[in-house]
Biotite code that builds the C-alpha atoms (Angstrom):
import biotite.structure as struc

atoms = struc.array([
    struc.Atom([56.301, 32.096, 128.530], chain_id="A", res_id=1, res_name="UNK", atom_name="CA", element="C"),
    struc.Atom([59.281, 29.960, 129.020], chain_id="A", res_id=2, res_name="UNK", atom_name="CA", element="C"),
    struc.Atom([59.667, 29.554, 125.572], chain_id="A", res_id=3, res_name="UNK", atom_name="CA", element="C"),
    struc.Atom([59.948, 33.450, 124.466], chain_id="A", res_id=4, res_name="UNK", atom_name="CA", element="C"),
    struc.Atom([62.129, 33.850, 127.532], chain_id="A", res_id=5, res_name="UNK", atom_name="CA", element="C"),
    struc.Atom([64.258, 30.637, 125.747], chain_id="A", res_id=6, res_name="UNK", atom_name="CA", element="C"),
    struc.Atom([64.016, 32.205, 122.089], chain_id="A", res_id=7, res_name="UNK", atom_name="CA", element="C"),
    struc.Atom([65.299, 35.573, 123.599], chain_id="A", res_id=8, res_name="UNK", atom_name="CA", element="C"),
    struc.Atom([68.287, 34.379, 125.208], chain_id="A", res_id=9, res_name="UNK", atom_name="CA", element="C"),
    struc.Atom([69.323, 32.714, 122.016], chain_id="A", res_id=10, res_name="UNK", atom_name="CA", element="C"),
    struc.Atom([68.743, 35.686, 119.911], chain_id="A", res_id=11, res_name="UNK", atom_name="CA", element="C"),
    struc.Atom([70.295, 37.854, 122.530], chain_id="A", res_id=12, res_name="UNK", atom_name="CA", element="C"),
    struc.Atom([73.508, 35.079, 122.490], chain_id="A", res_id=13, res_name="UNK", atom_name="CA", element="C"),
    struc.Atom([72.998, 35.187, 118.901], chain_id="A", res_id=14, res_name="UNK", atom_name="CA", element="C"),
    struc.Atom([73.807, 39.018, 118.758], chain_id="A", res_id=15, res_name="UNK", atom_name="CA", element="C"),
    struc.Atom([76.507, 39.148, 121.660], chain_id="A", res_id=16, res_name="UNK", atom_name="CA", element="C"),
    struc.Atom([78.562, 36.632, 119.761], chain_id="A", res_id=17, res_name="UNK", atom_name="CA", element="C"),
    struc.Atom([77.921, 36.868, 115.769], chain_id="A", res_id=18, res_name="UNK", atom_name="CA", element="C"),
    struc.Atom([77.258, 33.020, 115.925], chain_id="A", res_id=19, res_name="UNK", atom_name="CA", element="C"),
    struc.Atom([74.366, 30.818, 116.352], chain_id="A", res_id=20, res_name="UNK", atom_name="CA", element="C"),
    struc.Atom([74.239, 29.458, 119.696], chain_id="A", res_id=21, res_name="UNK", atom_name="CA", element="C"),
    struc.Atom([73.962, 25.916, 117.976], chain_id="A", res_id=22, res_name="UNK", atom_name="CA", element="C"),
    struc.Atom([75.477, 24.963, 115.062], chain_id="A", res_id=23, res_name="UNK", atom_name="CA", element="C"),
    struc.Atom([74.213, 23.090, 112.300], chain_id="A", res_id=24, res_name="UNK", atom_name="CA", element="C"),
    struc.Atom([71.072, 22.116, 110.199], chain_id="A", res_id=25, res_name="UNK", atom_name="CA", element="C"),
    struc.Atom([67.873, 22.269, 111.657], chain_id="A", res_id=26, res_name="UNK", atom_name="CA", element="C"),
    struc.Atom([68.016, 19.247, 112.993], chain_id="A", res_id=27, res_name="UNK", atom_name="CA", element="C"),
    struc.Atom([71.348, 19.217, 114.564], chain_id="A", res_id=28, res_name="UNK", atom_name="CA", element="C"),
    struc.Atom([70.581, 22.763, 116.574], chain_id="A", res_id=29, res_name="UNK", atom_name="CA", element="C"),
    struc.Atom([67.655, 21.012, 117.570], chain_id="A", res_id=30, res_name="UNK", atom_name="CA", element="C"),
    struc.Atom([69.287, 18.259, 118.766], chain_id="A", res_id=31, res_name="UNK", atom_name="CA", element="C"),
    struc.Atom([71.818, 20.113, 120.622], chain_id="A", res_id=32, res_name="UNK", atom_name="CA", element="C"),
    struc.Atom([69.033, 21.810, 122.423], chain_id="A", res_id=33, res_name="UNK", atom_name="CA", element="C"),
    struc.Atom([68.050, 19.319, 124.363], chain_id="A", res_id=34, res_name="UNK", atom_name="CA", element="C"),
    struc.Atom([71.673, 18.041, 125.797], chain_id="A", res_id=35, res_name="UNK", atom_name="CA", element="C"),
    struc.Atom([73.715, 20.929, 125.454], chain_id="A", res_id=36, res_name="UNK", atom_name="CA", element="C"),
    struc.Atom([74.036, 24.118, 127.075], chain_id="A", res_id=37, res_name="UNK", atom_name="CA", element="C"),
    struc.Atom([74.921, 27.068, 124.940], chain_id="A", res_id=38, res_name="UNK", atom_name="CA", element="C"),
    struc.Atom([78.472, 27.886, 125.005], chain_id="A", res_id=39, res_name="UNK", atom_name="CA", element="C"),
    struc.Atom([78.593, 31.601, 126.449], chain_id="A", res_id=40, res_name="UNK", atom_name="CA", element="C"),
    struc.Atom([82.343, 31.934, 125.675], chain_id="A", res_id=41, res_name="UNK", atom_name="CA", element="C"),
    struc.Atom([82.236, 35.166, 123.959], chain_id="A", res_id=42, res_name="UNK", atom_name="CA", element="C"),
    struc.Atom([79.410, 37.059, 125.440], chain_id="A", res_id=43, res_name="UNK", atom_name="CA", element="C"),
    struc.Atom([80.237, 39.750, 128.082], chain_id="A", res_id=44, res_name="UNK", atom_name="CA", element="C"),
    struc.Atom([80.974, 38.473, 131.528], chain_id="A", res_id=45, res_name="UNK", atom_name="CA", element="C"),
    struc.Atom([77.920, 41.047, 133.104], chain_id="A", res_id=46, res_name="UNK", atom_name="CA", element="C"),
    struc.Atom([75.742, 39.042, 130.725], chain_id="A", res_id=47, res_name="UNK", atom_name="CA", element="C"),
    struc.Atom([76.263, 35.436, 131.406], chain_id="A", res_id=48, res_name="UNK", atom_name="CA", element="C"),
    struc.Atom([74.122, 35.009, 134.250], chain_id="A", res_id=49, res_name="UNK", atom_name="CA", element="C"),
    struc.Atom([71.292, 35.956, 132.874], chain_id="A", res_id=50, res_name="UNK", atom_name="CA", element="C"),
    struc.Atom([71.423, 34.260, 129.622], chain_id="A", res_id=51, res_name="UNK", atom_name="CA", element="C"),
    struc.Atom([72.668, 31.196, 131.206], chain_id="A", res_id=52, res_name="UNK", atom_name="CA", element="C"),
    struc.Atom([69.557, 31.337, 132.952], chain_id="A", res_id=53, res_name="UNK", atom_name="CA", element="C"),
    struc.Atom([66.974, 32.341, 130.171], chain_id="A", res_id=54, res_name="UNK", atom_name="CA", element="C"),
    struc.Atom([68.888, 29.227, 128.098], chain_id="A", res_id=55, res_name="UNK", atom_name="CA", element="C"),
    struc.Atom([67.867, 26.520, 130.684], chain_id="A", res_id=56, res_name="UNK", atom_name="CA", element="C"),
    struc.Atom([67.409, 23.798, 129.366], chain_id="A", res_id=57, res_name="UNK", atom_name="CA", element="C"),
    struc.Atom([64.153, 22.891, 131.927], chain_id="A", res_id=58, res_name="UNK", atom_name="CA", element="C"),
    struc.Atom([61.973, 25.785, 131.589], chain_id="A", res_id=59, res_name="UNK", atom_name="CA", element="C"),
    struc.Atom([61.348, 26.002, 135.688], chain_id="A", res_id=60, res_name="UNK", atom_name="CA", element="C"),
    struc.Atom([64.662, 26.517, 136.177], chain_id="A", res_id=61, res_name="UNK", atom_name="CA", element="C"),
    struc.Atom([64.284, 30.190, 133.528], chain_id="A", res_id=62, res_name="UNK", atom_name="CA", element="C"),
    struc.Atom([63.496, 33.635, 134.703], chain_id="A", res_id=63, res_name="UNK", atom_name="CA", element="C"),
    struc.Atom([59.986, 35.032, 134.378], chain_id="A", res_id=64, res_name="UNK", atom_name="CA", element="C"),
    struc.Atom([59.245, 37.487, 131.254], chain_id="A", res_id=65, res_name="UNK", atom_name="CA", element="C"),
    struc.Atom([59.031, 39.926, 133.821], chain_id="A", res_id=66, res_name="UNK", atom_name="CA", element="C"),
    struc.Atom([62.315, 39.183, 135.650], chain_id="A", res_id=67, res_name="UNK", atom_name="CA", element="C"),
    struc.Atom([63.964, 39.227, 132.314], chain_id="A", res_id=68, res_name="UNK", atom_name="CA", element="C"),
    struc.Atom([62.729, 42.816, 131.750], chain_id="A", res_id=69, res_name="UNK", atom_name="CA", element="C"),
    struc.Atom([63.504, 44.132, 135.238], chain_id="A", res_id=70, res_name="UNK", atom_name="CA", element="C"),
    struc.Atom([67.065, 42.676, 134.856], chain_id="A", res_id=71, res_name="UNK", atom_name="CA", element="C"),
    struc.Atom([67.628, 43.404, 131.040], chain_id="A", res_id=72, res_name="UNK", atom_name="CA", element="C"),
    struc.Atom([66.586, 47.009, 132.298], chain_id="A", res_id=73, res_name="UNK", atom_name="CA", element="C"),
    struc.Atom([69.258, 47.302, 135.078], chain_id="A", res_id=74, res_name="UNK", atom_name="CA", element="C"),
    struc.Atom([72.338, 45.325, 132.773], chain_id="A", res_id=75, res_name="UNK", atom_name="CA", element="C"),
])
């Protein structure tokens, strides 16, 4: 779903940069989520695409599960 594909670009963010991708409580992150893109300063240039996509804020605009594992497999 667009969710997982969501949840896996943060963790994925998460792990490139040794930081949350939003900082603060709870509520503050989720805040954040919903008017802020995730700053990909940090992550790999070869990986910003994609996880600027799979962090979309509107879910039509993120890859498929299934695009995410073609293109995670070719990366």
């Amino acid at each position: 779903s667009a969710r997982d594909v969501y949840a896996l670009g943060l963790v994925l963010l998460e792990a490139a940069t040794g930081r949350p991708a939003f900082a603060g409580d709870w509520r503050e992150a989720a805040r954040a989520r919903l008017t802020e893109d995730p700053d990909l300063s940090g992550v790999p240039a070869s990986w910003r695409p994609l996880l600027a996509a799979m962090t979309a804020r509107d879910p039509a605009d993120r890859p498929t599960a299934a695009e995410v594992h073609e293109r995670l497999t070719v990366v």
